[in-house]
N, C-alpha and C positions, 0 to 999 in steps of 0.2 A: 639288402644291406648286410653287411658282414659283421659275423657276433663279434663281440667285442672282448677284448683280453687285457691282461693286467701287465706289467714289466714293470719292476722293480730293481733297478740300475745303481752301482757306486762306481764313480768315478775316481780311478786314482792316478798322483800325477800334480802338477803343478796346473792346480783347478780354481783356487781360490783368488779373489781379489784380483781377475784377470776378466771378470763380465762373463764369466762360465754360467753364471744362472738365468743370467738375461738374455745371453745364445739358447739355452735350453728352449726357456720359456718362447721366445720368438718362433722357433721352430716345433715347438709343442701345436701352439696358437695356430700357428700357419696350416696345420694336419687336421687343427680342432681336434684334437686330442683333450682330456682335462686328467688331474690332476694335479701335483704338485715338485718343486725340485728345493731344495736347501743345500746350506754349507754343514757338514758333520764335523765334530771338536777332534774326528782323529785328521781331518786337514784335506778331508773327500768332499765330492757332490754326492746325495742322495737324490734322486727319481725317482718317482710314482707316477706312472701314464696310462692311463686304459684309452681305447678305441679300438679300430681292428688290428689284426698282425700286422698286415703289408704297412700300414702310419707308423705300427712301434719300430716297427723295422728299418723305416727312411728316421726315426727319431734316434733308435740307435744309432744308427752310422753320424748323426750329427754329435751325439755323445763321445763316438769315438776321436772326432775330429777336434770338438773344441773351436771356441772361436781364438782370433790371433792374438799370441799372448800367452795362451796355454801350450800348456805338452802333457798331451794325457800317456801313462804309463798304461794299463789298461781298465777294462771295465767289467766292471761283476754284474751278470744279469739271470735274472728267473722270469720266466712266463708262467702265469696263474690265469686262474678264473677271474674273470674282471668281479667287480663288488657291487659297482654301481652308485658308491660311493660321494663321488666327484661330480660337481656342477658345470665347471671352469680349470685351468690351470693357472694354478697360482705360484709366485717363487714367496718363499715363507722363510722370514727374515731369521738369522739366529742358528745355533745349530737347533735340529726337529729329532726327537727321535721317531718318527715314523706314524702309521695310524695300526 
């Protein structure tokens, strides 16, 4: 099985109030990926996903795409150590500031 890694993503762009969290999470789910996505007060998606690369990786490009509705300007992302953290991926209501 492949070690697992962390990607911590902001989405910028016209993300909010278009189903951008519930794209995430669909496609998070589908990898079985876990962690978590939220709406940020500067008007972004935040992202926390661990599993392997190659999952963060088909997770990004769904990041970059948006579902219909959105128009993502781009995306900020960092690869880390995954934590271990995460049980589940959850979309967490409100803006988060992070774990």
């Amino acid at each position: 099985m492949p070690e697992a890694v962390r990607l911590e993503a902001v989405v910028h762009g016209r993300v909010q109030g278009v189903g951008f969290r519930m794209h995430v999470a669909d496609a998070a789910r589908q990898l079985n990926l876990v962690g978590w996505v939220a709406n940020d007060s500067a008007g972004t998606v935040h992202c926390v996903a661990e599993g392997p690369r190659d999952d963060l990786e088909r997770l990004l490009a769904a990041l970059r795409s948006g579902p219909r509705g959105a128009d993502v300007d781009r995306v900020d992302e960092a690869f880390s150590a995954a934590t271990g953290a995460f049980a589940r991926f959850e979309i967490r209501s409100g803006w988060h500031p992070g774990d």
